[in-house]
Each structure stands twice: as structure tokens, then as C-alpha cells.
C-alpha positions as CSV (number, residue, x, y, z in Angstrom):
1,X,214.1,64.4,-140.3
2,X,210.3,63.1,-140.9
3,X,210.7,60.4,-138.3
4,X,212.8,62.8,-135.3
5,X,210.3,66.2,-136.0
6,X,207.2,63.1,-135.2
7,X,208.8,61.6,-132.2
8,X,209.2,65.4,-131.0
9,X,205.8,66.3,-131.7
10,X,204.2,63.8,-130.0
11,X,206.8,63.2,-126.7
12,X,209.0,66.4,-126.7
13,X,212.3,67.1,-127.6
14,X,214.0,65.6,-124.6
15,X,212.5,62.2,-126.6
16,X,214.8,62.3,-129.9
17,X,218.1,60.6,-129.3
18,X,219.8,59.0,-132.3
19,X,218.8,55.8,-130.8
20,X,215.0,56.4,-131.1
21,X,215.1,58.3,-134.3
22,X,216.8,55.0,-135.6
23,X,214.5,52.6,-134.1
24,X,211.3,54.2,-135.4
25,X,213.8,54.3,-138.9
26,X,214.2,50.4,-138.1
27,X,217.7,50.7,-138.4
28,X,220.7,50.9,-135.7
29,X,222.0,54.3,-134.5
30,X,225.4,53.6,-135.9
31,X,224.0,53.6,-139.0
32,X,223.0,57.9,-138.7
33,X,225.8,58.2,-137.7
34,X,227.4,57.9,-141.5
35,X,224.9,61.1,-142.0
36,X,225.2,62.9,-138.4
37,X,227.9,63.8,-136.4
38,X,226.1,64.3,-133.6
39,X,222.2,64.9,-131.9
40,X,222.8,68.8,-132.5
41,X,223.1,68.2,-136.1
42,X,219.7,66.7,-135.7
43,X,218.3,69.2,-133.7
44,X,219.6,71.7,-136.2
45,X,218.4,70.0,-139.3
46,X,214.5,69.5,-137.5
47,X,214.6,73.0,-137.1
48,X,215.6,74.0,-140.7
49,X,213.4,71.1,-142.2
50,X,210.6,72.8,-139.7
51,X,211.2,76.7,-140.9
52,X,210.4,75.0,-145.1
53,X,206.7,75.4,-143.2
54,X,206.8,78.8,-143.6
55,X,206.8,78.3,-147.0
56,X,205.4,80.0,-149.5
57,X,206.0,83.5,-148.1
58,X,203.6,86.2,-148.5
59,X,204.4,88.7,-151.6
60,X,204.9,92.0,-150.6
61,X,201.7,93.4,-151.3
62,X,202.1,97.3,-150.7
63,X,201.6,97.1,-147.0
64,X,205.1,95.9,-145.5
65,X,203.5,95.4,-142.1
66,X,199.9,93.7,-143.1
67,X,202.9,91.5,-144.8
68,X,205.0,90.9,-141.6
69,X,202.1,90.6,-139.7
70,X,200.9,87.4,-141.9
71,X,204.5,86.3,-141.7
72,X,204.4,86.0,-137.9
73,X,201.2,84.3,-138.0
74,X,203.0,81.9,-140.0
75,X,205.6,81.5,-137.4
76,X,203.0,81.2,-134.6
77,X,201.3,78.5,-136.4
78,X,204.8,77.0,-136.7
79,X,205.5,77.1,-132.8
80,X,201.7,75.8,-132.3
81,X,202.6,72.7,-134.2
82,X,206.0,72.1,-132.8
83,X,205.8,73.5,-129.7
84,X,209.6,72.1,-128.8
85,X,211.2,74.1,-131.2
86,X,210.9,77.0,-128.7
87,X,213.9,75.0,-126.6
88,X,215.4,74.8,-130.0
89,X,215.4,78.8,-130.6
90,X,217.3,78.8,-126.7
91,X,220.4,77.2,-127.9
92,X,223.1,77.8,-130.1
93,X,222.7,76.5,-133.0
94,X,223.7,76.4,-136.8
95,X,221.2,78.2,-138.9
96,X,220.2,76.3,-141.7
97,X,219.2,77.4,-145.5
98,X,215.6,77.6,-144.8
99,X,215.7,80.0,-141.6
100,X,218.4,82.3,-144.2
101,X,215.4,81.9,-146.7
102,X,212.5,83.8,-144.0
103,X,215.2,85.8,-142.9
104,X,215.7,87.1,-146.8
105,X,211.7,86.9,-147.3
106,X,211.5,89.2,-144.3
107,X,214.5,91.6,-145.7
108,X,212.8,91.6,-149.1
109,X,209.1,92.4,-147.9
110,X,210.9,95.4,-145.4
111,X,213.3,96.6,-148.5
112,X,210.7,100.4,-148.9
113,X,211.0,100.4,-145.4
114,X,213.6,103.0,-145.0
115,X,215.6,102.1,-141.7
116,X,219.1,100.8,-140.7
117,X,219.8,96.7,-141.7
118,X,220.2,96.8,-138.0
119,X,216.8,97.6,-136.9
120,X,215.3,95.6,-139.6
121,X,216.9,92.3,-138.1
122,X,215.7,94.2,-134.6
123,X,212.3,94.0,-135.9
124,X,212.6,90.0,-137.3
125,X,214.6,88.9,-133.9
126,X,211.1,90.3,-132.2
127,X,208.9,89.5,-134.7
128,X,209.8,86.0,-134.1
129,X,210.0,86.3,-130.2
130,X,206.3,87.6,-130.2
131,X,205.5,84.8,-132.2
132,X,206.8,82.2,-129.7
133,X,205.5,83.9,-126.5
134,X,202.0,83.3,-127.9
135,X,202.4,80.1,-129.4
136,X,203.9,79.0,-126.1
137,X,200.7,80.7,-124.2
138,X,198.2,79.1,-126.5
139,X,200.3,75.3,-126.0
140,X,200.4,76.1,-122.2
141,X,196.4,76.4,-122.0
142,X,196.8,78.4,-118.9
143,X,196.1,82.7,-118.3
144,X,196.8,84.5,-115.2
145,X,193.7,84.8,-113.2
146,X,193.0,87.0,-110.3
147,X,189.7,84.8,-108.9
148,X,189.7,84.0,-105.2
149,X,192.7,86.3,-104.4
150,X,192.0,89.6,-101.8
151,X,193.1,92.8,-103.9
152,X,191.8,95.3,-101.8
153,X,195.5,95.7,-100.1
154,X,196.3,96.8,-103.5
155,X,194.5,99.8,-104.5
156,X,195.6,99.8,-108.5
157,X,194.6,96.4,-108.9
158,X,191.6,97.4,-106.6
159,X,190.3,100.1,-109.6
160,X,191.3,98.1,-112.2
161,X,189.1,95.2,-111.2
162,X,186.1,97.7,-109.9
163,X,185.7,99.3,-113.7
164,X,183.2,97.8,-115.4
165,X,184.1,95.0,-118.5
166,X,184.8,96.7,-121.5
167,X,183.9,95.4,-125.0
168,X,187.7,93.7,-126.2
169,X,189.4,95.7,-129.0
170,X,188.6,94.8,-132.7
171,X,191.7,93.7,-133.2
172,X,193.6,90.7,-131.6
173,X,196.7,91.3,-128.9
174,X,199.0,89.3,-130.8
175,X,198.0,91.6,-134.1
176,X,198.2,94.8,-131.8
177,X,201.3,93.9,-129.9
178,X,203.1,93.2,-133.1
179,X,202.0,95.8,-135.1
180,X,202.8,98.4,-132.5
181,X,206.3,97.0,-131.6
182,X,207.0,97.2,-135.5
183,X,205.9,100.6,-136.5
184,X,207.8,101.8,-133.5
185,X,211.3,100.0,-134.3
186,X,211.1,100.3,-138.2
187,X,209.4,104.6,-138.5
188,X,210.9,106.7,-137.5
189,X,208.0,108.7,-135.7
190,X,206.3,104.8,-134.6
191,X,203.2,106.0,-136.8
């Protein structure tokens, strides 16, 4: 797994074929083939051996959602470093022992919340798309920018760009965005 997660990491996913994984292995690809049936098992296995990264999770520590939220900066680090594992999370896949292992350290850290199973794997299905959407942000290096464009045919955009710059919140988006989106899918009044 070492030798496929570095050949992903430094020329993208669309790089690792049992053929490379093997060369940089100094061995033949018929020879992974006695461990593998197949590329997807790879794929699978870099993304489980990928997840063990999360490792050690966060003890509850009284606050479930200070506890999530370190959990998804954890996963946002994850994504940072491998940013191809976000084509991974778009395909079917088998889900290995470490992914079950966040998935129970999420469960565990939500177990005083008192909602539905259902809206607690809600809350780690977005959890972890939050996560990737700013990971992928942060490894795409670009922000939407209105500079040089005429706004004055649109008169909302117009205000919003005639009010003077306001001093940014104290906390981060990413904190904000997740905190909000939890609170609102895990209380039942979103407070």
C-alpha cells in the first residue's frame, strides 16, 4: 500500500496501475496479483490503509461537537495530504476496517447525543463531505473573485460589494459551517 498511496500522492490516482505499483516494488505485476484481484482492491485497500491516519481519535471530552469538530479537521488534513482520495470517496467501493473504526469513533463520541442512528450517520456522511469540499478548495489554490467584472447590472451584488469590509468572524468558515450544519441535524431545536 506504502509504494501505490506514494505514486498517488505525487502523480494522482489515474498513475497507480498494478504495473507501476509493482515496478516501484521491483517486482512484476503478476506477482500482486497472488495478493489482488484487481486495481479496485487497491484502490480500496489505499483508502482504508489512508483512513489508519485518523488515528488516534479524540476522546469524547464532554463537548460532542468540539469532539466532531477536531475529527473533521482530521479528515481535512487527510484530504490535504491525499488529495486523490476525493475520486476514491466518488466510487463504489468496499469499506475497509479502518473507515468502520472512524465511523464507530464518531458513533461513540455522538452516543449522549440523543437523535435517531439515522441522523447521526446524516451528520458523519456530511461531516466528511465538508471536510473534502475544503480540503479540495485549499489543494485547488483558487477562490472565486469578482475583480475586473461590471456588477452594476446586478444590483444585489452591486450593495454587497458597495458595503464597507468587515472585520472576518473569530471563528473559521470551515469551523462555522460545520458546527452549524451539526447542531442543526443532531438537536432538535439546532441550538
Amino acid at each position: 500500500m506504502t509504494a501505490a498511496i506514494a505514486i498517488a500522492d505525487a502523480s494522482g490516482l489515474a498513475a497507480v496501475s498494478m504495473r507501476a505499483v509493482a515496478a516501484r516494488l521491483e517486482t512484476g505485476a503478476a506477482s500482486l496479483y497472488r495478493y489482488l484481484s484487481s486495481r479496485d482492491d487497491l484502490l480500496d485497500l489505499m483508502a482504508d490503509r489512508v483512513a489508519a491516519e485518523l488515528r488516534p481519535y479524540p476522546e469524547p471530552d464532554g463537548d460532542w461537537l468540539d469532539t466532531l469538530v477536531r475529527m473533521a479537521r482530521a479528515q481535512r488534513a487527510v484530504h490535504e495530504r491525499h488529495p486523490w482520495l476525493f475520486e476514491l470517496s466518488q466510487r463504489a467501493s468496499a469499506i475497509g476496517p479502518e473507515a468502520l473504526a472512524f465511523f464507530d469513533a464518531c458513533l461513540k463520541v455522538m452516543a449522549p447525543v440523543e437523535a435517531p442512528f439515522a441522523a447521526k450517520f446524516e451528520a458523519i456522511g456530511m461531516m466528511n463531505g465538508v471536510a473534502i469540499l475544503f480540503a479540495r478548495k485549499r489543494t485547488a489554490g483558487e477562490s472565486l473573485t469578482f475583480v475586473g467584472l461590471d456588477v452594476t447590472p446586478y444590483p444585489y451584488l452591486l450593495a454587497a460589494f458597495s458595503e464597507p469590509v468587515s472585520a472576518p468572524p473569530a471563528t473559521d468558515l470551515f469551523e462555522r459551517a460545520l458546527r452549524s450544519l451539526l447542531r442543526g441535524l443532531l438537536t432538535p431545536d439546532g441550538a
